[in-house]
Backbone bond lengths (Angstrom), bond angles and torsions (degrees), N, CA, C in turn:
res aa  C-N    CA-C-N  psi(-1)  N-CA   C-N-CA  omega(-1)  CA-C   N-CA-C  phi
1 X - - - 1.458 - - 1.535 108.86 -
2 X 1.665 120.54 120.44 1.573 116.14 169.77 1.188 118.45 -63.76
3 X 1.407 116.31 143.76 1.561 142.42 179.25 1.418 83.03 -72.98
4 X 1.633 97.29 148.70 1.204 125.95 167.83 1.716 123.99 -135.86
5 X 1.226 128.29 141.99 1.952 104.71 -144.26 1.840 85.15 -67.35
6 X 1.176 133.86 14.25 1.528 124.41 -175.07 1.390 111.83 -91.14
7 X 1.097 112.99 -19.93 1.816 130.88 -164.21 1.698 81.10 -99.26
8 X 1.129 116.47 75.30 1.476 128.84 166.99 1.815 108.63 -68.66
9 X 1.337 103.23 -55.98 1.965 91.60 178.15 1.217 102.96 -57.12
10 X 1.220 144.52 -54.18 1.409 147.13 -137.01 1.316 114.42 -84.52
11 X 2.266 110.75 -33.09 1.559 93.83 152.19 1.489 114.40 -78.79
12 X 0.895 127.96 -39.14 1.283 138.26 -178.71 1.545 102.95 -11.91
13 X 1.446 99.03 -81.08 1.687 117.06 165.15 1.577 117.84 -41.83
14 X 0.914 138.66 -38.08 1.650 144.69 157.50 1.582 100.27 -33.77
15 X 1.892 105.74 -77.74 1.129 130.65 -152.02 1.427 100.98 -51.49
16 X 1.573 117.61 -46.21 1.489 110.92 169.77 1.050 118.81 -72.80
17 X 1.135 141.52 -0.50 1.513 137.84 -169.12 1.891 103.07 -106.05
18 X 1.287 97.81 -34.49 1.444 94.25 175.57 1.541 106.54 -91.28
19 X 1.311 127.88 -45.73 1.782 125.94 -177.34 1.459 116.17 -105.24
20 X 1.543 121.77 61.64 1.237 131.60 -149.99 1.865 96.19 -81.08
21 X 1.304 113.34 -11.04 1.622 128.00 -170.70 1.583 105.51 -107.65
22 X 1.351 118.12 30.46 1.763 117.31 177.67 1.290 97.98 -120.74
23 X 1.396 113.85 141.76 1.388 138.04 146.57 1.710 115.90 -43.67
24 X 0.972 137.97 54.81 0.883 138.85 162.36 1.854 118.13 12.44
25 X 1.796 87.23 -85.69 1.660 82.98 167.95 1.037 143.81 -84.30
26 X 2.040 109.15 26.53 1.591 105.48 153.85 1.259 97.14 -139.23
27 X 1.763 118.26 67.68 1.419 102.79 132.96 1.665 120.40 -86.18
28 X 1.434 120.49 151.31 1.216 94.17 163.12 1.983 116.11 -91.63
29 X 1.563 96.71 165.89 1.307 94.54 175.94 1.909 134.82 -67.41
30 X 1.396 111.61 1.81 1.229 98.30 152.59 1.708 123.51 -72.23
31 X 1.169 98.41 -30.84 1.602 88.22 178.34 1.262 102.29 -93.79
32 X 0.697 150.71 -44.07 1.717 136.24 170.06 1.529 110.26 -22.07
33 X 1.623 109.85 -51.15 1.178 119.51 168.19 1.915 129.49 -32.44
34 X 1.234 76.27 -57.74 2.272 119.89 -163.60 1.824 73.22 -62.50
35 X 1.316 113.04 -80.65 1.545 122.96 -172.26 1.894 120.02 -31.75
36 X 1.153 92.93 -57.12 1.886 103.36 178.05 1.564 101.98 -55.64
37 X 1.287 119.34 -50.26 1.266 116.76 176.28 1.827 117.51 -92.16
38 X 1.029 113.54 25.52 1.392 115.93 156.31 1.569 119.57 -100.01
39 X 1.522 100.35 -22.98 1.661 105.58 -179.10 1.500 122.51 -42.35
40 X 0.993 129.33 169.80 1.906 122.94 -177.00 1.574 104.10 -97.59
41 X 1.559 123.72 -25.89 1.708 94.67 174.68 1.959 85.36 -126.10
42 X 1.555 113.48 61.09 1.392 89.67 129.59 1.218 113.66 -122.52
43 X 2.199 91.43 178.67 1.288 90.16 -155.79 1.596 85.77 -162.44
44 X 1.449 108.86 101.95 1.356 115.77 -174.54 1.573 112.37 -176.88
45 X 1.442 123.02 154.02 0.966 152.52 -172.83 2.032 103.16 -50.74
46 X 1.325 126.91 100.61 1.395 121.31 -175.84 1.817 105.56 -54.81
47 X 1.110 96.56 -41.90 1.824 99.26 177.05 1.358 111.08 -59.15
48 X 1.574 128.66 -19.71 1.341 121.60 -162.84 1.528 88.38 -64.37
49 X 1.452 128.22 -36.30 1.489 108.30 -141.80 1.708 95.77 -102.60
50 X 1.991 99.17 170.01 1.480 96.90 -149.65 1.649 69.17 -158.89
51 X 1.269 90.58 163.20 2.051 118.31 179.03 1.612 107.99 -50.76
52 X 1.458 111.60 -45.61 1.548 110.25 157.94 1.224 131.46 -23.06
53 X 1.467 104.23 -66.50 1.290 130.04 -165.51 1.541 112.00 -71.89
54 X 1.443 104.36 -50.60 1.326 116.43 -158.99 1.514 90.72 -58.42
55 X 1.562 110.77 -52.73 1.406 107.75 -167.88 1.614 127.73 -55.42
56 X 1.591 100.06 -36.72 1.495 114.31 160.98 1.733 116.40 -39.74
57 X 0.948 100.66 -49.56 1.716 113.02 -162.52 1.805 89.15 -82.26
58 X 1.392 138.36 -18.24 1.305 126.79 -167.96 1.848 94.61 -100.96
59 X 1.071 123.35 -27.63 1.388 136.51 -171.57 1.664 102.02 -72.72
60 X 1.627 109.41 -47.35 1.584 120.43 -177.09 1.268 117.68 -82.94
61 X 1.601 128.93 -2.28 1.061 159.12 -176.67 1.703 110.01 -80.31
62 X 1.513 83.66 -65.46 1.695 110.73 -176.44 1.802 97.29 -65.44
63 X 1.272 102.86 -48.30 2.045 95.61 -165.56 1.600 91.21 -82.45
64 X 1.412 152.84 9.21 1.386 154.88 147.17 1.704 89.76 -63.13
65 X 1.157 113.86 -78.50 1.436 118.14 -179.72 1.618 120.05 -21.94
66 X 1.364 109.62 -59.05 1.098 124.99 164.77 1.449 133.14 -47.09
């Protein structure tokens, strides 16, 4: 099933599984960006995503971490 930037846990869980060696709270959000859309099943609009979002997906990232 393609990721969509809305399925925030589900990259979340990716994001740690592929960059298990990042600081979480200092990526900045262009690459957070670059990253969500590097994954292998997403599949979504680059404009969909917005400072909202990004931050959502860095917050669900961090409590995966956790």
């Amino acid at each position: 099933m393609p990721l969509r930037w809305t399925d925030i846990h589900e990259i979340a869980i990716s994001l740690e599984e592929k960059f298990p060696e990042i600081d979480v709270l200092k990526i900045r959000f262009t690459d957070l960006w670059r990253w969500v859309q590097e994954l292998p099943n997403f599949q979504d609009d680059p404009l969909h995503a917005n400072e909202k979002i990004l931050e959502a997906i860095q917050m669900a990232w961090l409590d995966e971490r956790e």
